[in-house]
C-alpha positions as CSV (number, residue, x, y, z in Angstrom):
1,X,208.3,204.5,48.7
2,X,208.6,201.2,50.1
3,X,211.7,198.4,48.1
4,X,210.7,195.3,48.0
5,X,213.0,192.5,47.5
6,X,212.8,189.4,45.8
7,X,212.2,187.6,49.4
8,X,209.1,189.5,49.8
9,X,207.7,188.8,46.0
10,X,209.0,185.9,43.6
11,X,208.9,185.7,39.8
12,X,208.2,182.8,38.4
13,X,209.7,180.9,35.1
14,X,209.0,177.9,33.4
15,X,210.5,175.7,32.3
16,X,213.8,176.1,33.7
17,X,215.8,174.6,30.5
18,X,214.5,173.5,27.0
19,X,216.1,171.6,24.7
20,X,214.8,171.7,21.1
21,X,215.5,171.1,17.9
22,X,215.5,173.7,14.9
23,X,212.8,175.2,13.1
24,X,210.2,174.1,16.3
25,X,208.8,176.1,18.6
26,X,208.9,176.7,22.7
27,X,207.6,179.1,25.0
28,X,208.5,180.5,28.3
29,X,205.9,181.7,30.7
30,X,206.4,183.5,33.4
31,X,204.4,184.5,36.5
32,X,204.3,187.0,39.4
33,X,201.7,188.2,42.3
34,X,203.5,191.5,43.1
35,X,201.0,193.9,43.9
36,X,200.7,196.9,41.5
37,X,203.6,195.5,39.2
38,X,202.0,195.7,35.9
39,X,204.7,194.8,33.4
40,X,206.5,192.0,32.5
41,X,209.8,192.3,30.6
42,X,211.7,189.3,28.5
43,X,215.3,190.0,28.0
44,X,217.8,187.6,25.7
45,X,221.3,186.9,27.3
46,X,223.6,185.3,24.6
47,X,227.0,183.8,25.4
48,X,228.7,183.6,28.5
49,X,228.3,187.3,30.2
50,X,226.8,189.0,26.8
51,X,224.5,191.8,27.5
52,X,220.6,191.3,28.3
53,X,219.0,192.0,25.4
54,X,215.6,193.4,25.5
55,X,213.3,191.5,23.9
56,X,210.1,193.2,24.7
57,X,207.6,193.7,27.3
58,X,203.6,193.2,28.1
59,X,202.2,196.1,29.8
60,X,199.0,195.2,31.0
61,X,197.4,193.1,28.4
62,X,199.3,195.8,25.7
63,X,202.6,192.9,23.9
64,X,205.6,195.6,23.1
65,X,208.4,193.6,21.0
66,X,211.8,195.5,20.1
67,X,213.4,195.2,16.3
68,X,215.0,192.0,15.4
69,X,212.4,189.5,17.1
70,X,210.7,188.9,14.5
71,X,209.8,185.3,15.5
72,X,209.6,186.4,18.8
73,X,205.5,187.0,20.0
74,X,204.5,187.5,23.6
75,X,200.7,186.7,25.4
76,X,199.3,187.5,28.5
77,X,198.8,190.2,31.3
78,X,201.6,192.0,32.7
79,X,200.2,192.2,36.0
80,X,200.1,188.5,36.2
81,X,201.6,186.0,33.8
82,X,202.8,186.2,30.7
83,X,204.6,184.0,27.8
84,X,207.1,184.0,25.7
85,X,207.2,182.3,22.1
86,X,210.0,181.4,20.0
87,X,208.6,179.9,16.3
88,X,211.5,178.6,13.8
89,X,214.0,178.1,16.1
90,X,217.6,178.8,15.0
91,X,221.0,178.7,16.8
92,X,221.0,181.6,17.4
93,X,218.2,181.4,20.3
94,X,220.7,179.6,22.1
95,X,220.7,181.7,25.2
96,X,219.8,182.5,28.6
97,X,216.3,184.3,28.8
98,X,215.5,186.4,31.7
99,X,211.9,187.5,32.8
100,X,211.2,190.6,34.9
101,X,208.1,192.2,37.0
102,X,208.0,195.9,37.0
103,X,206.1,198.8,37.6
104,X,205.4,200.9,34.6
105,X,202.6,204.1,35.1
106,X,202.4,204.4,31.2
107,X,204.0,203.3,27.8
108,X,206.5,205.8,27.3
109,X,208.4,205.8,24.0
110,X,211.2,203.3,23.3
111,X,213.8,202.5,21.0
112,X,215.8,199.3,20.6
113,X,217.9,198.2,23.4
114,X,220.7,196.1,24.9
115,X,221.4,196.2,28.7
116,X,223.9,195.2,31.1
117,X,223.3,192.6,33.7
118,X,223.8,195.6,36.0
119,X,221.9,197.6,34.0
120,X,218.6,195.7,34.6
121,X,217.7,196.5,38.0
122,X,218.4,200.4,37.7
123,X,214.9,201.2,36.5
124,X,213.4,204.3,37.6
125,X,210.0,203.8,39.8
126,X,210.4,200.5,39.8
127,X,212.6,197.6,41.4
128,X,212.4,194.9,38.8
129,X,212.1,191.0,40.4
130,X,213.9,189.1,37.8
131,X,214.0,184.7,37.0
132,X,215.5,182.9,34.6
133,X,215.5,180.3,32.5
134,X,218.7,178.5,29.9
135,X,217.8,177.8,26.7
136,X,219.6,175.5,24.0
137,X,218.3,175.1,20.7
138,X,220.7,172.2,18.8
139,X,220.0,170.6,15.7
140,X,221.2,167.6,16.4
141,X,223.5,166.6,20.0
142,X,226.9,165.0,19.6
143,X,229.2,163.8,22.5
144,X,232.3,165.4,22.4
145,X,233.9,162.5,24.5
146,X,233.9,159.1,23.5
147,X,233.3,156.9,25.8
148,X,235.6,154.3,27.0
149,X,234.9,151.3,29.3
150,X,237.4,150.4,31.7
């Protein structure tokens, strides 16, 4: 079996940060043109160094969401592009959200998760291609400096 690398393939995410205010909404899309990858993951990262979370995954056309993403929805087509939707934001979306292309032969059963960093590209039949993208939801912005003129 041939390992490809992300120099051979890229994954795609947009935008690369968003800056919202609460209760709107944002999406993420993300985008690949791996050949037989079929899947695309959405992990949360929260804090500095916290754990990817998964969020869910679209294989093939078929939106998977784990527990506790309830505003969380998905779209798309694993082997191509896909998005991620965030309704009501709250602080608590603050994070880092990742996207990945894999290759999945069928939907196997899955519980809730939380992965390392290292964790992510350890997937059996499959070298994910992950991107990125920082996401801060505020509700309003304050400068923590004042400014002074000299």
């Amino acid at each position: 079996m041939k390992r490809i690398s992300s120099v051979d393939y890229n994954v795609q995410q947009s935008p690369p940060g968003i800056v919202k205010s609460l209760t709107q909404s944002a999406e993420l899309t993300c985008s690949h043109s791996i050949p037989n990858y079929n899947t695309i993951l959405w992990y949360q990262q929260s804090g500095e160094m916290g754990a990817l979370k998964l969020i869910g995954y679209i294989f093939t056309d078929q939106p998977e969401k784990e527990k506790n993403f309830d505003r969380f929805s998905m779209t798309g087509d694993g082997s191509s592009k896909g998005s991620l939707i965030i309704t009501d934001l709250r602080s608590e979306d603050s994070a880092v959200y990742y996207c990945a292309a894999s290759l999945h032969s069928g939907v196997e059963p899955h519980s809730s998760s939380t992965k390392t960093p290292s964790a992510v590209s350890a997937q059996e039949h499959s070298t994910p291609v992950l991107n990125h993208t920082a996401w801060f939801v505020f509700s309003s912005i304050t400068c923590p400096f004042p400014f002074q003129k000299h």
